[in-house]
N, C-alpha and C positions, 0 to 999 in steps of 0.2 A: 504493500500500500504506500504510494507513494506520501508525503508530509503533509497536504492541503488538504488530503482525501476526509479526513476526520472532522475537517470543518463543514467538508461539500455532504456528508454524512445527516450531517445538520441542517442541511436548507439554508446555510447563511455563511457568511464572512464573518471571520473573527473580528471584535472590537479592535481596532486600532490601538486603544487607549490602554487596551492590558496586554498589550504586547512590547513596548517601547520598555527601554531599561530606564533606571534613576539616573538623576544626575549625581547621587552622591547621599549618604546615607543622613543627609541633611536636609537636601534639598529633595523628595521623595513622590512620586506623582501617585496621587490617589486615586486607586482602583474604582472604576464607573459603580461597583455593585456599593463600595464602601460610601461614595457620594451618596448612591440613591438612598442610604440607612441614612441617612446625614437628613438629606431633602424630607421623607419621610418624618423624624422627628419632628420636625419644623413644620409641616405639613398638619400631622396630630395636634402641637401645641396652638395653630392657628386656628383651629376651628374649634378648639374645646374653649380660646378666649373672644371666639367672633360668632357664637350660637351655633357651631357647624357648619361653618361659611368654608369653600374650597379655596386657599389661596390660590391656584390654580386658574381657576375662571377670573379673578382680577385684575383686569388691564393696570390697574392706576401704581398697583406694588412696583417697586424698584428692589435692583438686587446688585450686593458690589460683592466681588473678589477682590481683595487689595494684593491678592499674591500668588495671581495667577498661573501655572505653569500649563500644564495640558490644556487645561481652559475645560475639564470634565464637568467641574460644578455650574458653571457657565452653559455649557450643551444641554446638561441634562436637565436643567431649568427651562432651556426656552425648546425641549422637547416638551415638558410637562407643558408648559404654558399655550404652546402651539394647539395639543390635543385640547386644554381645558377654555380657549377660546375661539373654538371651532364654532359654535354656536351664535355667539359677538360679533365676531368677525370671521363669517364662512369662506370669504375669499382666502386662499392659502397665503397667495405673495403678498397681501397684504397684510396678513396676520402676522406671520413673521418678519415683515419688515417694520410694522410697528412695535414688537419684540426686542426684536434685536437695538433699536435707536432709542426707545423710550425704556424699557426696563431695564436689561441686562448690560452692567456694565465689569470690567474688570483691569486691573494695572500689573501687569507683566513684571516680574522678577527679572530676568533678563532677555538682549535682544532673541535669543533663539528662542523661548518660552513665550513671548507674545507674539511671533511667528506663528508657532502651534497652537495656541489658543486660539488664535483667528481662521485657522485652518480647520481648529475643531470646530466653534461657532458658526464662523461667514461659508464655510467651504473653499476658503481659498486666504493666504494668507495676506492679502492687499482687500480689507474692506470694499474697497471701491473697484475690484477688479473683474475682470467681465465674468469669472465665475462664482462669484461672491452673490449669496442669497439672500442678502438685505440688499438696496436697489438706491435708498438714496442715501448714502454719506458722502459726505465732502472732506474727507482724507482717509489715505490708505491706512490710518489707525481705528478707525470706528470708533466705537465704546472702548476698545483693549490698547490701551494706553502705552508706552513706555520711551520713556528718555535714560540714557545712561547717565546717571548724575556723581559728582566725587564726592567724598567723607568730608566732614567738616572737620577738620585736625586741631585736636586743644593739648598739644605737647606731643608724645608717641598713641593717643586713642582720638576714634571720630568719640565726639560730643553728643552725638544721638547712637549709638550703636556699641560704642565699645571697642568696635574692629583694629585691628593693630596696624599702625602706617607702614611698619615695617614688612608687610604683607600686601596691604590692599592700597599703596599709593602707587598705581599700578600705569604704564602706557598708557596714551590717545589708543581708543579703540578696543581695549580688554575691558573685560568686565571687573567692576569695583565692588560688586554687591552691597553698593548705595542703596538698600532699596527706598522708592519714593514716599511710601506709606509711612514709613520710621523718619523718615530725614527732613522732618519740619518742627519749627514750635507753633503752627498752630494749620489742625490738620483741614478744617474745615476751609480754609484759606488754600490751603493748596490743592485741595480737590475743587474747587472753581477754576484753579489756575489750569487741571485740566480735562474737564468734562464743560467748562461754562454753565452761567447761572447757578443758584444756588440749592446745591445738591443735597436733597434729603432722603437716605435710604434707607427703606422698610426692613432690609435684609441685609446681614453684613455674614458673607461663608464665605471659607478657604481653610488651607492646610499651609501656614507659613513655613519659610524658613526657622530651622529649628536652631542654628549656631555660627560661632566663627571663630577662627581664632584670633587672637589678640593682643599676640605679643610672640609672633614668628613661629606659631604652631603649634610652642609648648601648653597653651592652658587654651581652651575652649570656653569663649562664654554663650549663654545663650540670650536667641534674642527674638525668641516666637512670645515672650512674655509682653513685648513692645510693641508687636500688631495688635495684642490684647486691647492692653493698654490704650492703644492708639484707637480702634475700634469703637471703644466704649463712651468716647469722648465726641465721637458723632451722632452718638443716643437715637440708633435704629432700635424699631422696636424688638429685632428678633437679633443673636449673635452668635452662631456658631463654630466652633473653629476644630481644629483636630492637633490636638500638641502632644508633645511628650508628658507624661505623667509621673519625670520624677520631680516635677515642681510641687507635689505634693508633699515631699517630704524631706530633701535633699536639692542641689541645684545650686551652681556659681550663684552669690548675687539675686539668687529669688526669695530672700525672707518678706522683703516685703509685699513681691507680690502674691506669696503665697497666701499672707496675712490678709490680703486685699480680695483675694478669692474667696475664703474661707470665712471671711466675712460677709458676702455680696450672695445677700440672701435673693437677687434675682436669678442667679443660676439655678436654676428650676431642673433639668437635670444632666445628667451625670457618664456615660456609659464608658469606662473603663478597661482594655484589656490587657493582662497582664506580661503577653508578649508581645512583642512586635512584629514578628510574621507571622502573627491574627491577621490582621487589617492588612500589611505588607507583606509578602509571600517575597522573600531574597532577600529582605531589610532586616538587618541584629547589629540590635543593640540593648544594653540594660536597663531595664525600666517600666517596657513598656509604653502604649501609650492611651490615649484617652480623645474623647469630644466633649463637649458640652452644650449646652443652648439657656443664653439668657433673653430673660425677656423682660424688656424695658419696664411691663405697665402692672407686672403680678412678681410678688415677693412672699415669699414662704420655705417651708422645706423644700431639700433636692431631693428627686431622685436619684438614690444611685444603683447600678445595674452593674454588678464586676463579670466578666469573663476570664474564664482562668483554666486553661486546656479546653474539655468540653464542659463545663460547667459552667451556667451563666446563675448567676446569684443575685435576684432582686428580680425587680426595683423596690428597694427599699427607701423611704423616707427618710432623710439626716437633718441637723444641723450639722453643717460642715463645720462649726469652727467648735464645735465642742472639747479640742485640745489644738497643740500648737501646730501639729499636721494633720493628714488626713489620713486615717486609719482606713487604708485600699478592702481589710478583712472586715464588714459588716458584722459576721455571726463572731467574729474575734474580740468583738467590742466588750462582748458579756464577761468573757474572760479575765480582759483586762483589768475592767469596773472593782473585780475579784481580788486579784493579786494587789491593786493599787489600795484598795480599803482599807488593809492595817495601818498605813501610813510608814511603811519605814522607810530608812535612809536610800538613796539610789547608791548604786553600784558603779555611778560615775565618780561618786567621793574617791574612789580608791583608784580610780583609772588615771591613764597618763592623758596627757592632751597631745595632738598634732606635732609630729616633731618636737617633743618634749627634749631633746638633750640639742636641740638645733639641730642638727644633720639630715638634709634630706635621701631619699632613697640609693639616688647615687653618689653619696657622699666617699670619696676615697683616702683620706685624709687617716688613716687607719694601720695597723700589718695584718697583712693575711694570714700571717702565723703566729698567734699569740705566744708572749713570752713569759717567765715567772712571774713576775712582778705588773704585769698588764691586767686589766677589765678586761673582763670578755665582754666582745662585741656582736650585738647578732645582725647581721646582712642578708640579703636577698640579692642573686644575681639570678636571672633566666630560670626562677618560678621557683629555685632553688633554696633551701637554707643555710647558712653560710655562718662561720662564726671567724672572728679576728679576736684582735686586742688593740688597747690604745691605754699608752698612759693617763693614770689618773689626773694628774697636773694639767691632762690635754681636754678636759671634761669642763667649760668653762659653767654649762644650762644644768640646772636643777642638781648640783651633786648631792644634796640631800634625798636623792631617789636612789644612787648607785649602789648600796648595800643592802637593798630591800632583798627581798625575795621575789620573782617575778613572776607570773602567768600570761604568757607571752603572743597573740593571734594577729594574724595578717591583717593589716588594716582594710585590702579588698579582694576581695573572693565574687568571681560570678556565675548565675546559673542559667544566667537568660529565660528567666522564668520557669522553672521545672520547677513538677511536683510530683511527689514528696521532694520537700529543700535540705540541703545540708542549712542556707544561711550563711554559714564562718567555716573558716576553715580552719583545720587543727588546730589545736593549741599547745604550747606546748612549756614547761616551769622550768627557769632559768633562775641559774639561782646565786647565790651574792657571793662577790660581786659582777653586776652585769649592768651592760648599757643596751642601746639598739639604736638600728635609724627611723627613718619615716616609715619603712616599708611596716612597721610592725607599733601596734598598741599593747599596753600592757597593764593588767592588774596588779596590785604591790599590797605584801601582806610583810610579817615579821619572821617566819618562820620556812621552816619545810613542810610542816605540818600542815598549816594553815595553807600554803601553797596549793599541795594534793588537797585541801579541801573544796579551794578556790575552783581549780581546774574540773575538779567531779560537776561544780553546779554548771560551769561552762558546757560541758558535754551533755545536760540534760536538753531533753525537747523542749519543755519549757521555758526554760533559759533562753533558747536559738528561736520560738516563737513568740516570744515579746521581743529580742531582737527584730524578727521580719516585721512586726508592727510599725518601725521607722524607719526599715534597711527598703528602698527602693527602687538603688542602684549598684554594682557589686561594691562602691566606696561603704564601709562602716567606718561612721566620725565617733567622735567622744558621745555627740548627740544622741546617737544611735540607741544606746544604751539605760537612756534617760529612765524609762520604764521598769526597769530590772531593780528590783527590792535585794541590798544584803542579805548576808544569809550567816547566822554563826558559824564559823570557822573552827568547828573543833567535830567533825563528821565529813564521812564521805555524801555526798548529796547524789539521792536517787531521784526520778520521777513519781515514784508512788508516793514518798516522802510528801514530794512538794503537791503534789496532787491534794493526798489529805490534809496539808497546810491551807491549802486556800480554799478548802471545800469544793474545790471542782465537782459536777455533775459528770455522769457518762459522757452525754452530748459534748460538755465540754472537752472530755479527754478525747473521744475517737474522734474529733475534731482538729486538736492538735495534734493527733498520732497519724492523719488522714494528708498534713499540712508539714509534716516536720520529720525527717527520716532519721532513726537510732543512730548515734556514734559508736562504732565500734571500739573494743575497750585497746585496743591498737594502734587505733587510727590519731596518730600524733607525728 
């Protein structure tokens, strides 16, 4: 059989749109069926606030992409719209040509992405060109916008983005990834500047850019939080977008808008998956990702709807900010409630912070072969664990840690969402005197004793599943840990132990035994 046969099998041609690879695990075009879930929501939420009204059949709605690439969300809108004002307007060319000019508009990422967008919408990439299926615009951009514009430079970062000049102050004629929707203070002013007249849209959907880097490669910031942002500030009534979902919990630079989410009780709701080739089929990365839809005119609980392998869980009603992240596990919530009740101390008192002795991952400033008289040092090279020495005189940060006794795990471990999770990887008791680099966090106790006791609570499930309640991405910060109650240090810690400490229910346990994989009494 030759390649095409399985599509001709079908009666039809393959979508174009789910054939075409990514630009980049950043930049990531959204699968036609994942939009139509997207439109759909938006679709339910407008008729349950408009008496059952079709947005559909409404000539008067406008709809903006600010970040356009396929231009899918775009098509598949003034596909819907074409059938839903057949009635209105029964002439075809002229239904879709009042479509395309009056509703749908969208602004290009870069020049090749508003190429295709227009190719997907118009039928041809020139608006105005003779096979382009809107009939009257007066330039070869239509509605789908795009100018290459440069970063605004305030030292080595743009001013609206973050992006590193040392990267993106780039040739006449490459791409800068200015995009236009970010790169103003005041956005409303610049979308007259290019749509004309004063543009008010019903509808704001797309799937931004998710990042960049910003200082020559090495640190990644994100900046799908700033179409947000910028979005909201044109107070359409509906807003949709599709981002990464570790800004729930984790994320360069997103406390505040995480705070700002978690408060914004118009996010009405929620749908969540917790891998990313769910929704992207070739796209990994850790975290996962998420949509949402707010609506300007109704404030209340969210729904939220998690998918997690084949399991979709909800929609369950939240207040999102009921803690300082968002707790991705709904039925984990109960749990939590549980363990946190007693009140005791966190388990961060005794943790070290982020590069606690200064050194980061690659720090070489060390011997590879420790000597009498040195600290032992623990390293990481190529996944590996590694131990040197360094004089103690050479130990400028925290030397009141260097004699502790230590319980020692990788700061990041990932599983790209699998379930049952490990969470952390190994752990493993170093013992005094010892230091470390970035590559490793560590708990500090007084003893050996107290050490093996530390390490047993580490290896419980419980343990590792109040961990995932704030581990989102494989980084585990100090943060992470927040939730995790001390524990007396004079016992090995089991699960049944802790189980009967906090009165866990069945449910709750074959919940976490369901969510959380045993550590083998080896596995160090």
């Amino acid at each position: 059989m030759i390649p095409q046969a399985g599509f001709a099998l079908r009666g039809r041609n393959p979508d174009v749109l789910t054939c075409i690879a990514n630009l980049s695990n950043d930049e990531v075009f959204t699968p036609p069926e994942f939009a139509n879930r997207m439109l759909d929501t938006l679709a339910e939420a407008w008729a349950a606030n408009n008496k059952g009204a079709n947005i559909w059949t409404d000539k008067t709605v406008k709809f903006l992409d600010p970040c356009t690439k396929s231009g899918v969300f775009l098509r598949e809108i003034t596909s819907r719209l074409t059938k839903g004002l057949e009635q209105e307007i029964p002439d075809l060319e002229k239904c879709v040509n009042h479509i395309l000019t009056r509703q749908v508009f969208g602004i290009g990422i870069t020049q090749i992405t508003s190429l295709l967008a227009r190719r997907s919408v118009y039928c041809s990439k020139h608006a105005k060109g003779k096979h382009s299926i809107a009939k009257s615009f007066t330039s070869d951009d239509g509605n789908i916008w795009f100018k290459r514009l440069k970063h605004t430079w305030d030292g080595d970062k743009c001013k609206y983005c973050g992006a590193g000049k040392s990267v993106f102050n780039r040739a006449a004629g490459l791409e800068t990834h200015a995009y236009a929707f970010i790169h103003t203070d005041n956005i409303k002013t610049q979308l007259t500047k290019i749509f004309g007249g004063n543009m008010q849209f019903d509808v704001i959907i797309g799937n931004p850019p998710y990042q960049l880097a910003s200082d020559g490669g090495t640190r990644d910031i994100p900046i799908y939080n700033k179409f947000v942002e910028q979005a909201k500030k044109l107070e359409p009534r509906y807003l949709s977008m599709v981002i990464p979902s570790r800004w729930m919990a984790s994320g360069l630079g997103l406390s505040d808008f995480r705070k700002s989410m978690l408060e914004d009780r118009h996010i009405r709701k929620l749908m969540d998956y917790e891998r990313m080739d769910l929704v992207f089929p070739g796209v990994d990365f850790e975290g996962g990702i998420c949509y949402f839809l707010w609506d300007r005119d109704n404030a209340g609980k969210c729904e939220v709807t998690t998918v997690t392998g084949e399991e979709t869980i909800g929609p369950m009603p939240r207040d999102l900010n009921e803690y300082d992240v968002l707790v991705r596990d709904s039925r984990g919530l109960n749990i939590l409630k549980k363990v946190l009740a007693p009140g005791e101390p966190s388990i961060i008192d005794i943790l070290s912070a982020d590069k606690e002795f200064g050194w980061t991952s690659n720090f070489e400033g060390f011997r590879e072969k420790k000597k009498a008289n040195d600290v032992a040092l623990y390293y990481g090279r190529a996944g590996k664990r590694l131990v040197g020495g360094i004089a103690r005189k050479d130990i400028t940060k925290s030397p009141h840690l260097i004699d502790k006794w230590k319980v020692m795990v990788s700061a990041a471990y990932g599983e790209r969402g699998a379930r049952p999770a490990m969470v952390l990887g190994p752990s493993f008791i170093a013992e005094s005197p010892s230091v470390c680099t970035q590559t490793y966090l560590f708990f500090y106790v007084g003893s050996k004793k107290q050490a093996e006791s530390l390490q047993s609570y580490l290896n419980t499930r419980l343990f590792r599943f109040l961990v995932s309640l704030r581990k989102i991405t494989q980084h585990a910060t100090r943060a992470t840990y927040t939730w995790i109650p001390q524990q007396r240090w004079d016992r090995l810690w089991t699960d049944e132990a802790l189980y009967k400490k906090y009165r866990l229910s069945k449910a709750d346990i074959a919940h976490i035994e369901a969510c959380i994989r045993p550590r083998a009494s080896d596995d160090e």
